[in-house]
N, C-alpha and C positions, 0 to 999 in steps of 0.2 A: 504493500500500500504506500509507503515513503516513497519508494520509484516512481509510482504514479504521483503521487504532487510535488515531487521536485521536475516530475516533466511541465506540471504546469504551471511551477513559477519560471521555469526558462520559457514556456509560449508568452508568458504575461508579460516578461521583459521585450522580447521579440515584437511582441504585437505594441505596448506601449510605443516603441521606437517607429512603427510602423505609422501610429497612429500621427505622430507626432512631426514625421517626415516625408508620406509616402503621400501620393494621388488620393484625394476622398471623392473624387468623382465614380459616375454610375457606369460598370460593365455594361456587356451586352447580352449580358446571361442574367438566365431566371433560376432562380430555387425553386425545391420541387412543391411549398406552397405559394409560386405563382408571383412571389416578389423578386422585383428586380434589384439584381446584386452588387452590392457595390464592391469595388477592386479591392477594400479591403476587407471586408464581406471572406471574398475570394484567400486573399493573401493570407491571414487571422484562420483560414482551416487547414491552410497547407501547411501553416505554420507550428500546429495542433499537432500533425498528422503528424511532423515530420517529426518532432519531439517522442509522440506513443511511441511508435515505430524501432526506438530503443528500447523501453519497456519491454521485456516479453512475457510480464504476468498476464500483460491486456490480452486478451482473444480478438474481441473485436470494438469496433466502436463503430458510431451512428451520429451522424452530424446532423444539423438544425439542415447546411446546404446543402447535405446530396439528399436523394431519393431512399437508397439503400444502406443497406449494412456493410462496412468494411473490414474484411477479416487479417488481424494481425499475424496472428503466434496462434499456433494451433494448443502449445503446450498451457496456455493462458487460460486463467478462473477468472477474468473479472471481465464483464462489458462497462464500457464509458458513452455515457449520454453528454451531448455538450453542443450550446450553442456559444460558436466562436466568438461573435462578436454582435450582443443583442442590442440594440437601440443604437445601429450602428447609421441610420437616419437623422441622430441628432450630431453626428459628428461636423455635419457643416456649420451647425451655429456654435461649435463650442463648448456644446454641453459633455456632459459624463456620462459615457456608454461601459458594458462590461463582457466578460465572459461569464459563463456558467456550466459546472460539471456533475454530470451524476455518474457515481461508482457504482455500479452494480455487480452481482451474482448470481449466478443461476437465473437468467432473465430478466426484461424492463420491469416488471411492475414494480408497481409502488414500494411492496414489502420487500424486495428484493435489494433496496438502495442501501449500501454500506456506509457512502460516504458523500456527504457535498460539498461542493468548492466553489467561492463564487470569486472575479477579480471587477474593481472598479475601476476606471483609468478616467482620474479627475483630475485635479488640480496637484492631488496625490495618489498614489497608485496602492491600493489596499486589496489583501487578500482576506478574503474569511474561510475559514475551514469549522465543516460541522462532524463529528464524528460523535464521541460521547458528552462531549459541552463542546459551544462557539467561540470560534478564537480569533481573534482579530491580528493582521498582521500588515503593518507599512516597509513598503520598499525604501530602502536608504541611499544615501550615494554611494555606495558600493555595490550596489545592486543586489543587496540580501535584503530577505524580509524577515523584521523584527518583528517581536511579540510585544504588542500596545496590550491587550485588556481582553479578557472575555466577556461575550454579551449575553445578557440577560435579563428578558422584557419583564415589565411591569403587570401586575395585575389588569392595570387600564392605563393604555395613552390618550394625548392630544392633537395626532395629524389622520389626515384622512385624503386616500388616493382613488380618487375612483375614477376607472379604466372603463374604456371601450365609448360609445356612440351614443350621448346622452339620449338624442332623436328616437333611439330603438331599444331604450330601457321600457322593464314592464311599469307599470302605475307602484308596484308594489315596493321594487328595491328605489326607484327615483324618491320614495314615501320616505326610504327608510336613510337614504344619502341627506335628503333636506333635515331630517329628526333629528341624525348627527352633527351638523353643521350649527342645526339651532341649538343643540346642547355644547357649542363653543369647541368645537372640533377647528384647526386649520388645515387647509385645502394646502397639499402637497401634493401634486402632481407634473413630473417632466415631458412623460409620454415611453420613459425610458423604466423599463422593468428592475434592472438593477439598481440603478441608482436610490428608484422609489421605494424600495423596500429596504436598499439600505438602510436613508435616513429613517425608518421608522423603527429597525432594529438599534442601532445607536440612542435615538431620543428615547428610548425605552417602552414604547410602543402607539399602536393606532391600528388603523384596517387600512390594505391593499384589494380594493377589488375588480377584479375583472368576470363579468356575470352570462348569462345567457343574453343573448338578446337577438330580436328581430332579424336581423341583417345575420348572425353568428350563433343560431340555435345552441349548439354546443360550445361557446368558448372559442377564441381566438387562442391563446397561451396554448403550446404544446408537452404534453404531459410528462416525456421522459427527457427535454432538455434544459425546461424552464421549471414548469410547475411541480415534480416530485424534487428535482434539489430545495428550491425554494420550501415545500414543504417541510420536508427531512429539516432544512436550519432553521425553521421557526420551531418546529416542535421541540428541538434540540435545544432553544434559548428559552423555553418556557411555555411558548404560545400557542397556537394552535392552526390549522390549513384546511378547510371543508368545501364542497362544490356548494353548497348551500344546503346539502342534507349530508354529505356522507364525507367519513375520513378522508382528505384526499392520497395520502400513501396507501387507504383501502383498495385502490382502481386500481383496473389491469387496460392497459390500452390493446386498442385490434392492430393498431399496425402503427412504425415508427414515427408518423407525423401526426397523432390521434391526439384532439384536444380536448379541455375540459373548462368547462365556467370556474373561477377560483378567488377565494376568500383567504388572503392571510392577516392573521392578527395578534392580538393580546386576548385574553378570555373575556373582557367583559365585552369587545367588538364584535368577537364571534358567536358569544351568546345575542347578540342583538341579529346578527346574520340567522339564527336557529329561529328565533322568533319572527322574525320577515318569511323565512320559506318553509316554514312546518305548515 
């Protein structure tokens, strides 16, 4: 397992540097959910690949970019779910995009994830790692990542993220975004999945949601490269991850791009989420 995340703090140095130097303009390719890819899109998974590809515990791994599964090492126990480079759309103005990794064994589902990883590349370049507690770690100038603090949310926060197409929310969750807002919640949202849930992991909690709606029945967020890491680290810092009714580590997905409506929080946010969709 150390092999595996010392490959992903050399892609995070890699890809930082990429970020920081390289073309942010749009390829001419599409990912296999239909968005067009940006060159570092592109660069951020080769750069992924090229790092596993020493690993040979990994068997196989499954990108956000390709279609399929990519098989390693035959001799390898663990699969890796991992979107290179998520909110890699806010890179032209500036903002804070990340990667994100799920550890798996013995297949994606939820229950299967041993470990998650997630990296920020902001203004500082911070890794979190969730195994049996949240550990926070910043890149220095020497390019090692120090241990700052482990996280660990509050009963109840104060920021609120809510995701996806307000136009195609049901009557019922838009009911329950305004409830919170009027009980003095602040509106934290980038449009960037890591970052957003960052800061709510740091300020010690709030709700992340991204829900069913009109336009996206099931959820935009995909389940073995965003939303079971994401889960695994909240449950991990205290809190808790539900589609609006069920565990989300409970889900099994039907195939490697399969999504899910998703709630991450603090308990008293996602008791508010139980109460909205029971």
């Amino acid at each position: 397992m150390n092999e595996i995340i010392e490959a992903i703090k050399r892609s995070a140095i890699r890809i930082k540097e990429a970020i920081e130097f390289d073309d942010t303009g749009y390829s001419e390719n599409i990912n296999s959910t239909g968005d067009t890819q940006l060159k570092l899109d592109i660069k951020s998974d080769l750069i992924i690949e090229e790092e596993f590809k020493k690993v040979v515990c990994i068997k196989e791994i499954v990108s956000e970019e390709k279609e399929t599964k990519t098989p390693l090492h035959a001799e390898g126990i663990y699969g890796v779910g991992y979107d290179p480079l998520d909110g890699s759309s806010l890179i032209d103005v500036n903002l804070s995009v990340g990667s994100i990794f799920g550890i798996y064994e013995g297949g994606y589902a939820g229950s299967n994830l041993k470990v998650a990883v997630y990296v920020v590349y902001g203004p500082r370049v911070e890794l979190v790692i969730a195994q049996d507690s949240v550990k926070l770690y910043r890149l220095n100038k020497k390019d090692e990542f120090v241990y700052i603090q482990d996280i660990v949310l509050k009963e109840k926060g104060k920021l609120n993220a809510p995701g996806s197409t307000q136009m195609c929310w049901e009557p019922k969750h838009k009911a329950m975004i305004d409830a919170i807002f009027a009980d003095g919640y602040r509106l934290r949202y980038s449009g960037g999945m890591v970052p957003d849930l960052h800061q709510i992991l740091l300020k010690g909690g709030g709700l992340f949601s991204y829900p069913a709606t009109s336009d996206v029945p099931k959820g935009k967020l995909r389940m073995i490269f965003e939303v079971f890491p994401f889960a695994f680290v909240y449950e991990k810092a205290g809190g808790e991850a539900i589609d609006g009714h069920n565990r989300i580590l409970n889900l099994n997905p039907s195939h490697p791009h399969d999504t899910t409506p998703c709630f991450f929080g603090s308990h008293a946010e996602i008791e508010r989420v139980r109460k909205c969709y029971e």
